[in-house]
Each structure stands twice: as structure tokens, then as C-alpha cells.
C-alpha positions in Angstrom: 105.4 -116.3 102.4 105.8 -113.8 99.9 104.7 -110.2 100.8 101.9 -108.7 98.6 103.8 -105.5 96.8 101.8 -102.5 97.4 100.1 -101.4 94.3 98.9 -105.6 93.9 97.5 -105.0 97.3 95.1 -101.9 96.4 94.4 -103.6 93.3 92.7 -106.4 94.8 91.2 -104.1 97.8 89.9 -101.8 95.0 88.3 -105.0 92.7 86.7 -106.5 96.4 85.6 -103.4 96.7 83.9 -103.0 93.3 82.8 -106.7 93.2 81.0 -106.5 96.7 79.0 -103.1 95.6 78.2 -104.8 92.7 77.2 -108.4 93.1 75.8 -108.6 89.8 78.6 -108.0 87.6 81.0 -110.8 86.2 84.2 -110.9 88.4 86.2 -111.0 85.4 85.2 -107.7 84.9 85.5 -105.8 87.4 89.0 -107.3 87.7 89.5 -106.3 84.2 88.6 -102.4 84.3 89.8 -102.1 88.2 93.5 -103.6 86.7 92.7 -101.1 83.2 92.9 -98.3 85.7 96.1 -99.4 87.2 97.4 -99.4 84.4 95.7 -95.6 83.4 97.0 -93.9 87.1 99.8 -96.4 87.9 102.6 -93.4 87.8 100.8 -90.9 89.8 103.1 -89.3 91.5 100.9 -88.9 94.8 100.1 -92.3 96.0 98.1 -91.9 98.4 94.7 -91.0 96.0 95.8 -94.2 93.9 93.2 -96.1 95.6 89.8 -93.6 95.2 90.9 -92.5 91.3 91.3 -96.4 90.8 88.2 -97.0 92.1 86.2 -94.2 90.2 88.0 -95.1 86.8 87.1 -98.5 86.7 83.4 -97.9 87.5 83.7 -95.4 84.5 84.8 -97.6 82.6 82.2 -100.4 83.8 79.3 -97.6 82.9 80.8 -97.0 79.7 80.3 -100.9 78.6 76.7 -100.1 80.5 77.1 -102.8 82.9 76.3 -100.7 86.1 72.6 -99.6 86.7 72.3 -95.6 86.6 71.9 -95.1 90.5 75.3 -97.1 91.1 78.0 -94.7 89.1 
């Protein structure tokens, strides 16, 4: 078995994240705006915060296409 590298690993913990505070939004999604911010933060050069910017730039991103209610951002 292949190890998962560690930025494909926060990725995914990020989008479970994301997906399971916000059942109602298409998986696709998520997935899509969570990897969008990857792609944004992915040569930060501290690593450690990679997971909470990730995090708040994709649900900026899902607010900005309106898709989460106003409470959630």
C-alpha cells in the first residue's frame, strides 16, 4: 500500500471536514473549492496553518457561489 503524501492527506481531512458541517452541499463541491484552496496556499511556507487557511478559503469560496446559509461562514 501506497502512503498518502501529506498535503493529499489534509486535503481530504479538510473536504470531510467541510462536507460533514455541511451535509447539504454537493460533494463535488466542496471537493472542488477545498482542492481550489490548495491550490491558492499550497507553497506556504509554514505548514502547519495549511490545514485551518484551507479550510476557511474554501468556505469563502463556497459563500461567494452563495451555497452556505449565513450562520455557517
Amino acid at each position: 500500500m501506497i502512503a498518502e503524501s501529506d498535503d493529499a492527506l489534509t486535503i481530504r481531512q479538510v473536504a470531510e471536514r467541510l462536507i460533514k458541517s455541511h451535509p447539504a452541499l454537493d460533494v463535488g463541491l466542496v471537493q472542488k473549492s477545498v482542492q481550489t484552496a490548495y491550490e491558492e496556499l499550497r507553497y506556504a511556507r509554514v505548514r502547519s496553518y495549511l490545514p485551518v487557511l484551507m479550510e476557511r478559503r474554501a468556505k469563502d469560496l463556497l459563500s461567494s457561489d452563495d451555497e452556505l446559509p449565513a450562520g455557517d461562514t
